[in-house]
SERO-4910 file (N, C-alpha, C, O; in steps of 0.05 Angstrom, whole numbers):
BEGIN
 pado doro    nc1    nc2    nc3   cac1   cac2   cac3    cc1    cc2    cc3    oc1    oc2    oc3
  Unk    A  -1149   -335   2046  -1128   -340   2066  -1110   -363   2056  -1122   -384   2050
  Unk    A  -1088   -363   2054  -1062   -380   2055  -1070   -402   2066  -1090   -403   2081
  Unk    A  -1053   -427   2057  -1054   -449   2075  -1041   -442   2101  -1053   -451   2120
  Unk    A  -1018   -429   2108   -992   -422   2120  -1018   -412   2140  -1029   -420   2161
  Unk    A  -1020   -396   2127  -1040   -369   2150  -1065   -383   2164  -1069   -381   2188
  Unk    A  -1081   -396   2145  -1096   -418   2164  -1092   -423   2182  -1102   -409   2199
  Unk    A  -1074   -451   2191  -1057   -461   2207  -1050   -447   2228  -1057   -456   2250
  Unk    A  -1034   -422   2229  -1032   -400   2248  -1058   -392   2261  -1057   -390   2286
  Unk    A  -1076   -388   2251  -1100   -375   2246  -1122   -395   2283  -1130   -390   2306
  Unk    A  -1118   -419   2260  -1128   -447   2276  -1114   -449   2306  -1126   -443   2326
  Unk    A  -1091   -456   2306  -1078   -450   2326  -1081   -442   2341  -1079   -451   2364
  Unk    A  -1091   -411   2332  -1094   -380   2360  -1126   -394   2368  -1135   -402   2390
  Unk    A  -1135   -393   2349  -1167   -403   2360  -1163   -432   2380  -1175   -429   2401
  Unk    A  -1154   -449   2379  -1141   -468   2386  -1137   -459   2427  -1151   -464   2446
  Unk    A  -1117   -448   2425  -1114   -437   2440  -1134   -415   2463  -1131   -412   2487
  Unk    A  -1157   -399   2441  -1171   -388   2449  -1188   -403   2462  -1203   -391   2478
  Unk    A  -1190   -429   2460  -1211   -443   2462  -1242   -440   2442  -1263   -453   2445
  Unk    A  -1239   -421   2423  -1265   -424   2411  -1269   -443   2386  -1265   -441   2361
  Unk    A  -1278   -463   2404  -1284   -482   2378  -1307   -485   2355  -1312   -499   2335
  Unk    A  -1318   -464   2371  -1342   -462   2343  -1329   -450   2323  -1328   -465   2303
  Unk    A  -1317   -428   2319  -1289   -417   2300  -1273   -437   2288  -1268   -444   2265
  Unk    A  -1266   -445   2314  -1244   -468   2295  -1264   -484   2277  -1266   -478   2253
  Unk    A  -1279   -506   2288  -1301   -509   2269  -1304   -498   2235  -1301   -508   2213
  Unk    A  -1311   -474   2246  -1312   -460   2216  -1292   -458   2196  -1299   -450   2173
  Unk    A  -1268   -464   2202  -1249   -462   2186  -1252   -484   2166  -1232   -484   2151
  Unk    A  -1269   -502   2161  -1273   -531   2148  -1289   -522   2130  -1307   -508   2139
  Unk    A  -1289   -526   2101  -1312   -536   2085  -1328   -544   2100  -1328   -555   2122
  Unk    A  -1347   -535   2081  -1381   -549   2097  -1373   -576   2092  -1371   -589   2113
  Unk    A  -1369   -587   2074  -1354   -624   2067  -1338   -629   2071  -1328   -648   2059
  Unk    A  -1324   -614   2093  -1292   -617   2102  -1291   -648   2116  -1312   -660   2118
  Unk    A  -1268   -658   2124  -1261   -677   2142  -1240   -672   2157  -1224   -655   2151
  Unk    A  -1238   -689   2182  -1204   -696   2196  -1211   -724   2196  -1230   -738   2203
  Unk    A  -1183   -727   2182  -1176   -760   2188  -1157   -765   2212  -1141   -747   2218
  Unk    A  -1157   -790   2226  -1138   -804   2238  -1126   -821   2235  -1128   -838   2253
  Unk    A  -1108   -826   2213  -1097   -850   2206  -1091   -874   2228  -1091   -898   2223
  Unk    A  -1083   -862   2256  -1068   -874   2264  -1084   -877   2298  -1073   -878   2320
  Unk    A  -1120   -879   2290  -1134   -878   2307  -1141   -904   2323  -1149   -924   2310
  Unk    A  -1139   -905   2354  -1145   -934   2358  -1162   -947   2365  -1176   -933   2380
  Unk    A  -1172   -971   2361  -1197   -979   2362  -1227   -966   2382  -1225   -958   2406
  Unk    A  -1246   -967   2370  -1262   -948   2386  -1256   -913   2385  -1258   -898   2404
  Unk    A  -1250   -907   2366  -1241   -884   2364  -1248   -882   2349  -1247   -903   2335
  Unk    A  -1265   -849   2330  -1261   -845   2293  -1244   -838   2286  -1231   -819   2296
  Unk    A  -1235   -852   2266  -1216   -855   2245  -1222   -833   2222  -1206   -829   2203
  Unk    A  -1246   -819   2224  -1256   -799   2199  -1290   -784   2216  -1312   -792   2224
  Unk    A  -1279   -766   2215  -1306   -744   2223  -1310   -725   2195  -1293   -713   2183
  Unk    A  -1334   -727   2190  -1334   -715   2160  -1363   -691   2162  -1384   -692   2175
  Unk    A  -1354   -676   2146  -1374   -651   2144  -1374   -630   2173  -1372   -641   2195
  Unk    A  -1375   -602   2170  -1365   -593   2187  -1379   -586   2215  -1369   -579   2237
  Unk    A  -1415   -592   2206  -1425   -595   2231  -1423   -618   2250  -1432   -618   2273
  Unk    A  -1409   -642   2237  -1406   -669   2258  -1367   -657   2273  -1356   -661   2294
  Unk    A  -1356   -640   2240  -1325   -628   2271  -1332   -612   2290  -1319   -608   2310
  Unk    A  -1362   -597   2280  -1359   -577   2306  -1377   -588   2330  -1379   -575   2351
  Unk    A  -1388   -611   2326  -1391   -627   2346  -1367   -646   2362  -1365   -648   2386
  Unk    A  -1353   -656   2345  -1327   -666   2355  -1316   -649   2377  -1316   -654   2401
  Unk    A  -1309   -632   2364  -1294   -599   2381  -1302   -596   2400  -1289   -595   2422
  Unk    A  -1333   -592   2395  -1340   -565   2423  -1340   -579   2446  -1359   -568   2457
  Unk    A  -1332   -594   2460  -1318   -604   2489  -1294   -610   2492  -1288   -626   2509
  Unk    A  -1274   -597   2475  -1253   -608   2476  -1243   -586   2499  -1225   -596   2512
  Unk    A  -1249   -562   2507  -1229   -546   2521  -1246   -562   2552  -1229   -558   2570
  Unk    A  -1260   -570   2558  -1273   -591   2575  -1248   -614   2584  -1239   -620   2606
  Unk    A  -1242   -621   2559  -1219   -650   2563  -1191   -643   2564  -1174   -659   2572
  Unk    A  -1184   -613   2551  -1153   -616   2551  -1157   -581   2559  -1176   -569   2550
  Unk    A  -1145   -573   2570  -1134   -540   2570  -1106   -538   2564  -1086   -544   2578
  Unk    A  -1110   -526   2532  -1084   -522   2522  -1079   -490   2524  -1096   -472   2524
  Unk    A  -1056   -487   2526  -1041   -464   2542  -1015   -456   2524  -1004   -434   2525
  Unk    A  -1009   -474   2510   -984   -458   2494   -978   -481   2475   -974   -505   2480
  Unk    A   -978   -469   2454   -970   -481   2425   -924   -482   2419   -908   -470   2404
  Unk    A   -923   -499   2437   -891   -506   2453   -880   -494   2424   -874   -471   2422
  Unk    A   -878   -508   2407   -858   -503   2383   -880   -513   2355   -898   -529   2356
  Unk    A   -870   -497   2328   -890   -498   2312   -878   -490   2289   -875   -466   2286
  Unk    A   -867   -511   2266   -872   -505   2238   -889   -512   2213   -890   -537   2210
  Unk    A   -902   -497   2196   -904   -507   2177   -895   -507   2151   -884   -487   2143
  Unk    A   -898   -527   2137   -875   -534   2115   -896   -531   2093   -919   -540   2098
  Unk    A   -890   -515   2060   -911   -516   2047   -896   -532   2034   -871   -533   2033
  Unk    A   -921   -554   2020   -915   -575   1996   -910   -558   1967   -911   -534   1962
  Unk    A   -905   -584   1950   -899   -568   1921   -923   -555   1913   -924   -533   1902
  Unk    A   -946   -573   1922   -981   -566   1917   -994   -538   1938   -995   -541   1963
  Unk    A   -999   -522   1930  -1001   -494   1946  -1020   -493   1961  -1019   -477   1979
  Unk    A  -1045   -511   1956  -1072   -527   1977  -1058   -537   1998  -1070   -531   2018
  Unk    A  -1032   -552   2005  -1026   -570   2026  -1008   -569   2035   -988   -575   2022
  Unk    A  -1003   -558   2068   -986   -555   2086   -979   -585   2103   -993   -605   2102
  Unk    A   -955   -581   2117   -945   -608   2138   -951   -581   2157   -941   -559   2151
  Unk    A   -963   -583   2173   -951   -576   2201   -953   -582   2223   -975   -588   2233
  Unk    A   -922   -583   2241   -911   -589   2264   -916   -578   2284   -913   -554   2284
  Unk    A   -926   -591   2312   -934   -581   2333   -931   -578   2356   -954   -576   2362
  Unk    A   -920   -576   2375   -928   -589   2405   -941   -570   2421   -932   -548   2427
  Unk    A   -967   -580   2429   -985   -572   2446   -981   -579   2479   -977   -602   2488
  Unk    A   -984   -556   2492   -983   -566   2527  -1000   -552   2540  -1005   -531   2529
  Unk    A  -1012   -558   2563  -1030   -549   2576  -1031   -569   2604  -1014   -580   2618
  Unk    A  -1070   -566   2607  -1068   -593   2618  -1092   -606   2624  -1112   -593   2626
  Unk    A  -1093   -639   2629  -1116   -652   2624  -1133   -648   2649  -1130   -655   2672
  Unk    A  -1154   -633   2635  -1175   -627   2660  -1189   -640   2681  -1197   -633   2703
  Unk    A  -1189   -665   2665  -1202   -692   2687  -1183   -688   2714  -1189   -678   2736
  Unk    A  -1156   -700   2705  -1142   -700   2733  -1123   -682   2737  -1105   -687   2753
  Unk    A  -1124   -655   2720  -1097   -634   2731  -1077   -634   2726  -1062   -616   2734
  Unk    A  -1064   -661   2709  -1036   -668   2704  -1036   -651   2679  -1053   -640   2665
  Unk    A  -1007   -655   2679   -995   -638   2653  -1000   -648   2621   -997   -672   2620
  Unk    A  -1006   -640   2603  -1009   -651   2577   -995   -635   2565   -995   -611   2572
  Unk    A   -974   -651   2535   -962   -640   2522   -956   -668   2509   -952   -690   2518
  Unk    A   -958   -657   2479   -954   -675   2456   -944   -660   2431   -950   -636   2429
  Unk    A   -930   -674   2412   -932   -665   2389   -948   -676   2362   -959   -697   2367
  Unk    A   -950   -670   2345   -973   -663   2326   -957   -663   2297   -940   -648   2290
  Unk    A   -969   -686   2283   -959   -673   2253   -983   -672   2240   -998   -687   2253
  Unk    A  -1000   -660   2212  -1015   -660   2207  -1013   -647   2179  -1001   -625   2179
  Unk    A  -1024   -657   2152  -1020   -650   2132  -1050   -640   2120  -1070   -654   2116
  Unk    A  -1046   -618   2117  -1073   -601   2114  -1080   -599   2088  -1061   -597   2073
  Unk    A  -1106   -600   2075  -1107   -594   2055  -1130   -561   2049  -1153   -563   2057
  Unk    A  -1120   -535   2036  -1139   -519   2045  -1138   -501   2016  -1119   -495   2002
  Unk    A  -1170   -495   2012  -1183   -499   1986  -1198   -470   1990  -1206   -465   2012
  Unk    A  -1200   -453   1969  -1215   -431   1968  -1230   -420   2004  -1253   -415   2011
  Unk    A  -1198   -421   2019  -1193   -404   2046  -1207   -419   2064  -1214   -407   2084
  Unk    A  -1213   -452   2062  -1225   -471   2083  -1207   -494   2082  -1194   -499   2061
  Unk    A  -1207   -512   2108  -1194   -539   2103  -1205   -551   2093  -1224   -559   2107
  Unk    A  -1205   -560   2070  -1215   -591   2063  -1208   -622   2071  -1223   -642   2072
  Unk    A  -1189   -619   2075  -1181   -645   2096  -1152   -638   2120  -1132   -625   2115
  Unk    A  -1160   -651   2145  -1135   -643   2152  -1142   -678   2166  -1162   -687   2176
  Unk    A  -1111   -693   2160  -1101   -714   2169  -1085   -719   2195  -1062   -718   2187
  Unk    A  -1086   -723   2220  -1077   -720   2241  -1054   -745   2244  -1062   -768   2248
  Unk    A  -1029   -739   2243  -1019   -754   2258  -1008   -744   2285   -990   -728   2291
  Unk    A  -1025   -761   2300  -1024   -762   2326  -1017   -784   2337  -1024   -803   2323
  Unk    A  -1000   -792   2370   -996   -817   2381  -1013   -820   2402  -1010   -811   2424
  Unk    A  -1034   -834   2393  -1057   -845   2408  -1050   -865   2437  -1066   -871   2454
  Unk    A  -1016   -872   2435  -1002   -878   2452  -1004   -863   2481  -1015   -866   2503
  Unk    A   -991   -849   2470   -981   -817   2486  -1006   -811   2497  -1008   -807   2521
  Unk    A  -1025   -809   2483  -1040   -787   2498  -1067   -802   2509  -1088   -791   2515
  Unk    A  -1061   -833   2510  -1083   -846   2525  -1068   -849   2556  -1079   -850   2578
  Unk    A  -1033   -853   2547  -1020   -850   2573  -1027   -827   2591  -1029   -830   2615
  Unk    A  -1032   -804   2580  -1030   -776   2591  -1061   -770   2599  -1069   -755   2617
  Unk    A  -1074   -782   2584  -1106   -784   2597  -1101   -797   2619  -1104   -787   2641
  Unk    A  -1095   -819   2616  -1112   -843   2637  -1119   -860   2627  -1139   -870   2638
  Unk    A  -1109   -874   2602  -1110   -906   2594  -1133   -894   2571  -1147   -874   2569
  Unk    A  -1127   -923   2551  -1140   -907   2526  -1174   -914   2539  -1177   -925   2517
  Unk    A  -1189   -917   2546  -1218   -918   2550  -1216   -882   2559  -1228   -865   2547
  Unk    A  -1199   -878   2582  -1202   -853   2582  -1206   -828   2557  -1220   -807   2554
  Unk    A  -1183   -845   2539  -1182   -817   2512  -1204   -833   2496  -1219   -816   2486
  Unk    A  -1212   -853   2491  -1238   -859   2476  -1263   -843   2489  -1271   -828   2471
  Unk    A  -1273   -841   2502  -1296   -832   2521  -1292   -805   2519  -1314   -793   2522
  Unk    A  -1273   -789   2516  -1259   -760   2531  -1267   -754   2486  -1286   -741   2477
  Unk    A  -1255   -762   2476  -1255   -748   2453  -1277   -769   2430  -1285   -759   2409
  Unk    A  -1285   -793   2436  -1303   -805   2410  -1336   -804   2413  -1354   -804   2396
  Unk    A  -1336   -802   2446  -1364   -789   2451  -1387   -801   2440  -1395   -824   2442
  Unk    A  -1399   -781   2424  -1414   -801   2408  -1412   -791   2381  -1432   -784   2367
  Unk    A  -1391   -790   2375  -1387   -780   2339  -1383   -815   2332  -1376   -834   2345
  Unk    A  -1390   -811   2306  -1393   -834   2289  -1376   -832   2262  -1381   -813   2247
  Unk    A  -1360   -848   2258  -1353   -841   2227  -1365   -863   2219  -1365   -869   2195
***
């Protein structure tokens, strides 16, 4: 599978809520990074049974409902996509609306991700939780990088 098609791929599952799938889309040695993760948060979840631990509570913390607008851009390197996101739904704790956008530069290797780098605004979406203790607790749990 394509990097392009991946991505799409992820997405629908994404949306399906099945995160054991999504999960699987990782090298067994896969990672996601968060460059731009804030304290008390991982900054790197590595290998794909600690993402599909990450994951599997996430449709718990967010119900996403529609993938708002979405491109991806292929690099000169044919392993690594940019792609653009905005996700909306809504945060399950308290029923309010969630919607953010997403950049994330994927790296994907004999039809798995090998790394996908998240830039995300940890801003935004501790606002849209409920203060960042809320999004630390809601998504770092007890994963460890």
């Amino acid at each position: 599978m394509k990097a392009t098609e991946l991505v799409d791929h992820a997405l629908k599952l994404l949306l399906d809520k099945d995160m054991a799938a999504f999960a699987d889309l990782w090298a067994e040695d896969g990672a996601i990074e968060f460059p731009f993760a804030p304290p008390g948060y991982p900054p790197l979840v590595e290998g794909r049974a600690a993402i599909r631990e990450y994951m599997r509570g996430y449709p718990d913390i967010l119900d996403v409902r529609e993938i708002v607008e979405q491109t991806v851009h292929q690099s000169v390197d044919p392993e690594v996509v940019i792609a653009e996101f905005e996700a909306a739904g809504i945060v399950v704790r308290t029923g309010k609306p969630y919607r953010l956008r997403y950049i994330a530069v994927i790296t994907v290797r004999d039809g798995e991700i090998q790394h996908y780098r998240d830039y995300w605004n940890p801003l935004a979406a501790a606002e849209l939780m409920g203060g960042s203790e809320e999004l630390n607790t809601a998504f770092a749990g007890d994963v460890h990088a």
